[in-house]
C-alpha positions in Angstrom: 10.0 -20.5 -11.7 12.5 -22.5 -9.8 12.5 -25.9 -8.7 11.1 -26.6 -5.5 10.7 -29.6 -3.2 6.3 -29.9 -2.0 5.4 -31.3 1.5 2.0 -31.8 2.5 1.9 -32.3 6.4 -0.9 -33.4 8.6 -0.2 -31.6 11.8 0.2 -28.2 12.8 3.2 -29.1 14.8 4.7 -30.9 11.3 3.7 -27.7 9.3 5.7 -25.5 11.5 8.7 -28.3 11.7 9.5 -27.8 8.1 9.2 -24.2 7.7 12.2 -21.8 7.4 13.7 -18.4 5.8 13.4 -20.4 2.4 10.4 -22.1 2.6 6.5 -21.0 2.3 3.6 -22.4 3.4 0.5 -22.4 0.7 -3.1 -22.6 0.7 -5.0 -21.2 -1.8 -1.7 -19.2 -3.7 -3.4 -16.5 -5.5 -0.4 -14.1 -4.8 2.7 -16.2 -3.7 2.2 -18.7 -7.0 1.9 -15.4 -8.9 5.2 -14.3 -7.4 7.0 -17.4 -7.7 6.2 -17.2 -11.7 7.9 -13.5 -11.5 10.9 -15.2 -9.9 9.8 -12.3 -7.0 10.3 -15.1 -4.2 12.0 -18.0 -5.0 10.9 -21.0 -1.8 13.6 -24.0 -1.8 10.1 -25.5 -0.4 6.1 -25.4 -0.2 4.1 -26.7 2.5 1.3 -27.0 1.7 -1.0 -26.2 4.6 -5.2 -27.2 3.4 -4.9 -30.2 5.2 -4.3 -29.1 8.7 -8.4 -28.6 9.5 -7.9 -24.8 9.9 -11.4 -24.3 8.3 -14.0 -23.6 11.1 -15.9 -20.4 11.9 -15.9 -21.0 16.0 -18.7 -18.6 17.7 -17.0 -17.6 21.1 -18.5 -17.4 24.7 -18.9 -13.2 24.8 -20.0 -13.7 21.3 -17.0 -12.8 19.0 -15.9 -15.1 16.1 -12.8 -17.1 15.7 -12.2 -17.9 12.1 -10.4 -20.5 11.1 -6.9 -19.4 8.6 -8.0 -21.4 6.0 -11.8 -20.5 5.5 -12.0 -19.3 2.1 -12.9 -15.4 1.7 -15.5 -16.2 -0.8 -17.1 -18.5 2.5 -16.3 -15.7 5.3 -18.1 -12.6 3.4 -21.1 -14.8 2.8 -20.9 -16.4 6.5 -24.5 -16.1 8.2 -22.6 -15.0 11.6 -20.0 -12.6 9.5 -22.7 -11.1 7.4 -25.2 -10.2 10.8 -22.6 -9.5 13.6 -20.0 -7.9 10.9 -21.2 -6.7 8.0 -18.0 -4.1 7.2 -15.8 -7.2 7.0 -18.2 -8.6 4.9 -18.4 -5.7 3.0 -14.9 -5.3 2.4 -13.8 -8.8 1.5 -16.6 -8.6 -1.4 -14.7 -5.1 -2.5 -11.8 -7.5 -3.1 -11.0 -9.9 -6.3 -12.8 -11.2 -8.4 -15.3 -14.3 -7.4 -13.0 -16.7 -8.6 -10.0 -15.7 -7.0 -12.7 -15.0 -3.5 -13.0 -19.1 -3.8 -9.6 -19.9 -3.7 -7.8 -17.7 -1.6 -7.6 -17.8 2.2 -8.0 -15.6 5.3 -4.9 -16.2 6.6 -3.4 -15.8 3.2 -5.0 -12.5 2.8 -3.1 -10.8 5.6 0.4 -12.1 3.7 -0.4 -10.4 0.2 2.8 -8.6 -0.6 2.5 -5.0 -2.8 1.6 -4.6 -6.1 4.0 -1.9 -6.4 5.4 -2.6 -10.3 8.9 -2.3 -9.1 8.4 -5.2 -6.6 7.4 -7.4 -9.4 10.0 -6.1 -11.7 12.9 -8.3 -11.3 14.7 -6.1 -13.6 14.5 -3.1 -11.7 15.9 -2.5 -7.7 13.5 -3.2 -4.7 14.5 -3.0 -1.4 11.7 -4.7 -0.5 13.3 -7.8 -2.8 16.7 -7.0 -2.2 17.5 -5.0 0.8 19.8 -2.0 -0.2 19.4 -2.3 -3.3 17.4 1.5 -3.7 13.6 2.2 -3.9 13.2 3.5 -8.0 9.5 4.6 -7.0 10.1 7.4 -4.8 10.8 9.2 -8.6 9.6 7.3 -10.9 5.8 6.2 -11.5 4.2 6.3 -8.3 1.1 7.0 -8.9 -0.6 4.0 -6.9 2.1 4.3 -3.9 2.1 5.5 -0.2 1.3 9.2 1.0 1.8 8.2 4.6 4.1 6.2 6.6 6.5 5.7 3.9 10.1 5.7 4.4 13.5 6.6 2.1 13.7 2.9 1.6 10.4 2.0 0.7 6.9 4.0 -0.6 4.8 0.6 -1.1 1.2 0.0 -0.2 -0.7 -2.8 1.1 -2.7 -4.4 -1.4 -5.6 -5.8 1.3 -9.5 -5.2 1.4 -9.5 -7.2 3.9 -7.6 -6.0 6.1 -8.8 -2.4 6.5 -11.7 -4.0 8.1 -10.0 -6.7 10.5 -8.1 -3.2 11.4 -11.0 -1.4 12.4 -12.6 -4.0 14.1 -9.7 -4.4 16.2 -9.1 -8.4 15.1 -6.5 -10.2 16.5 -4.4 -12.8 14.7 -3.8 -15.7 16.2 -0.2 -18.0 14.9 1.8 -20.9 16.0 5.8 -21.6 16.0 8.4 -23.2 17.5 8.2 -21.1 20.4 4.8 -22.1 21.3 1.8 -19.8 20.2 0.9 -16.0 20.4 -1.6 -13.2 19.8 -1.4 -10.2 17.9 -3.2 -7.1 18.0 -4.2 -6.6 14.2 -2.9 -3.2 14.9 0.6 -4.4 15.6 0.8 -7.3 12.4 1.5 -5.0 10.0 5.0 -3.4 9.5 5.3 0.3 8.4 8.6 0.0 6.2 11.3 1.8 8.1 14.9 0.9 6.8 13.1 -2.8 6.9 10.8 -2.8 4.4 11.9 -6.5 3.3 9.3 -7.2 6.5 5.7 -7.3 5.8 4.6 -8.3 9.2 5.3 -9.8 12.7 5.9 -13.0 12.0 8.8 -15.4 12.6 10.1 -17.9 9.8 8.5 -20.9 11.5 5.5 -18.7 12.2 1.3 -19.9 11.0 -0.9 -18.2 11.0 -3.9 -20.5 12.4 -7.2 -18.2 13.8 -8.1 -14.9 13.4 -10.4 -13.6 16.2 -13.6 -10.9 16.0 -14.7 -9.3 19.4 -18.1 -8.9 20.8 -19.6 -7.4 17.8 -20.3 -3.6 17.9 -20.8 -2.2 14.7 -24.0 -4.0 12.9 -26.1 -0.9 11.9 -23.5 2.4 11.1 -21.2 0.9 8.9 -19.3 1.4 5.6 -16.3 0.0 3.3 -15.9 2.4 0.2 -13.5 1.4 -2.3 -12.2 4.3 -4.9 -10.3 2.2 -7.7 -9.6 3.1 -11.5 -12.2 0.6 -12.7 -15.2 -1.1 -11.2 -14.1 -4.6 -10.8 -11.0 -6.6 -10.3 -8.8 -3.7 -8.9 -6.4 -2.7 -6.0 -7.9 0.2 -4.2 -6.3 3.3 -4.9 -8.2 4.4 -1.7 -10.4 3.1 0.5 -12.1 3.4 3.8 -13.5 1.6 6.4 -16.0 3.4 9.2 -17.4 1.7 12.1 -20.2 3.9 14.1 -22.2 3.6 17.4 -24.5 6.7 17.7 -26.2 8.1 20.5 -29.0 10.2 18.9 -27.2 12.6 16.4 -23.9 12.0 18.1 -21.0 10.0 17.4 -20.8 7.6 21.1 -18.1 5.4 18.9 -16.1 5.6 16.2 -13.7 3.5 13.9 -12.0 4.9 11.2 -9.2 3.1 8.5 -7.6 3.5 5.3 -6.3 0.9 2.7 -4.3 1.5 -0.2 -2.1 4.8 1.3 0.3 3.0 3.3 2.9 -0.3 3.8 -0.1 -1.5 6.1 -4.0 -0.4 6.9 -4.0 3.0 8.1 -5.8 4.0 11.5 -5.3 7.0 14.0 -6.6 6.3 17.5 -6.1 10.0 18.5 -8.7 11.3 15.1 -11.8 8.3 16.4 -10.9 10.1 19.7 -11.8 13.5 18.2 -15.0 11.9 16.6 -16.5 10.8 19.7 -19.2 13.4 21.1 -19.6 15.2 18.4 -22.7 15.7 16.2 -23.3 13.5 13.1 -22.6 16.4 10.1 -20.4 17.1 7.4 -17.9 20.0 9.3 -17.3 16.6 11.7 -16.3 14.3 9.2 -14.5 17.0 7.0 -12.6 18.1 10.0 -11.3 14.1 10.7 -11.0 14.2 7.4 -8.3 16.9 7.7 -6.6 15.3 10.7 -6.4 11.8 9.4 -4.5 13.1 6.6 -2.3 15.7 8.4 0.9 13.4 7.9 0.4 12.6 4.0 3.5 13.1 1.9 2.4 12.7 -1.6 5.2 11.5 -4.2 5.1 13.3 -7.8 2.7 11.4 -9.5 0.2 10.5 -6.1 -0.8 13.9 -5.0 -4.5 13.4 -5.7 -4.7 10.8 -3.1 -4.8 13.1 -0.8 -7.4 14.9 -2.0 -9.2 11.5 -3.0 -8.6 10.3 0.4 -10.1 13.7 2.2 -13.2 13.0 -0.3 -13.7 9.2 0.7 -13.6 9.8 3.9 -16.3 12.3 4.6 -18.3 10.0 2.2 -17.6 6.9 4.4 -18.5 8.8 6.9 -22.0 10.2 6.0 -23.1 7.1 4.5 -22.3 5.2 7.6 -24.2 8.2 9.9 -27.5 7.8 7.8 -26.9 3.4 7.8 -25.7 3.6 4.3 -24.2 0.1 3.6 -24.9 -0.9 0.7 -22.5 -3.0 -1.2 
């Protein structure tokens, strides 16, 4: 780890004031300490950010939720307005971690988790994600937990989020604060597929906090479903998961939401496949069929192929169990 200077601000404004292309701002750290051990990033400077009172869980006049950045996820998933107005996120962030690491780590820090891709972490190796042009050693090497859609030539990385997947489908928005004054972004539009960028997580500026990030008028309370397919039960990234949102009108679908983690550089949702889902009748040629569509683009790499077939599976599964109310966690 390399020396670093620490600065504990009180203000928003002072927060944003010190930040840069070489520094990062810290909460909770369960992934940028991690990386700074690795000698992955290497910040001249950490601001650290738990004192700005970004904490609150805000209930909003049409009956969304504004969460405050630094509300812990272990406090969000168990959140009496989070668990009855939207139990999927819920759902999801309890998918994630381990209860420990659920205490300490942030919301706002959960949508800046960088890959777990090995090569990432392997300062030994080429990343162009670490060092741009520098070659992507995954697209033929092991690649077993990597991208099978959206990736690019320069980078085949997934995002590691539970969280994420959710905030996707329920269309959050992410609220942040710079030196250009503040801004809203459509959860949709955060993200950054990798192009010849993939250095680029996300959206946001060096100077750039995260402060809020906002639910709308809950929809989704009864037909829900977050399945997680990982190689053990606890304490791993997903190598798929799903996350299905339903309003039904008898035994058809009036409303669907539909997202995938752990297949691309950022949570996976087709607009045009929930389009095909609306109308039709709850049952399995339905969900098999969106199945088929969602995954119409994959490319699978040479060790990842069964993620494709893993991720047709999961989400007819996601789907069914969401039809019939199945939610358990």
């Amino acid at each position: 780890m390399m020396p670093f200077q620490y600065s504990r601000p009180a203000h928003v404004s002072e927060a944003i004031k010190l930040a840069g292309a070489t520094t990062r701002f810290i909460a909770g750290g369960t992934n940028l300490l991690d990386l700074m051990k690795e000698n992955v990033v290497r910040p001249t400077r950490l601001i650290d950010i738990t004192g700005l009172g970004l904490d609150g869980v805000e209930e909003l006049p049409d009956g969304g939720l504004r969460i405050g950045a630094l509300v812990s996820n272990a406090d969000l998933a168990w959140h009496p307005l989070i668990e009855q107005r939207y139990p999927l996120l819920s759902q999801a962030i309890l998918a994630g971690a381990s209860p420990q690491l659920r205490n300490m780590a942030s919301t706002g820090g959960n949508l800046l988790q960088r890959t777990r891709c090995y090569y990432f972490y392997d300062t030994g190796t080429p990343c162009n994600k670490r060092e741009p042009g520098s070659g992507c050693p995954a697209r033929s090497g092991l690649n077993r937990i990597h991208a099978i859609l959206g990736a690019s030539d320069a980078c085949v990385a997934t995002h590691p989020s539970d969280m994420c997947v959710a905030l996707a489908a329920l269309e959050a928005v992410v609220l942040v604060e710079g030196r250009a004054g503040s801004r809203r972004i459509e959860f949709a539009d955060f993200h950054r597929l990798p192009g010849d960028a993939p250095q680029r997580d996300n959206q946001l500026a060096d100077d750039e906090l995260i402060t809020a990030i906002e639910l709308p008028p809950p929809r989704f309370m009864t037909h829900y479903r977050y399945l997680k397919i990982r190689d053990r039960a606890s304490y791993a990234f997903a190598l798929v998961s799903v996350a299905v949102a339903l309003t039904l009108d008898g035994d058809r679908i009036a409303e669907a939401r539909l997202t995938l983690g752990g297949v691309a550089h950022k949570p996976w949702r087709d607009k045009a496949v929930e389009a095909s889902l609306k109308g039709q009748s709850v049952a399995h040629e339905t969900f098999t069929h969106a199945a088929e569509l969602l995954l119409r683009e994959a490319r699978p790499l040479s060790h990842n192929g069964f993620k494709v077939r893993l991720a047709r599976r999961a989400v007819v599964r996601a789907l069914s169990d969401a039809a019939m109310g199945g939610h358990a966690r």
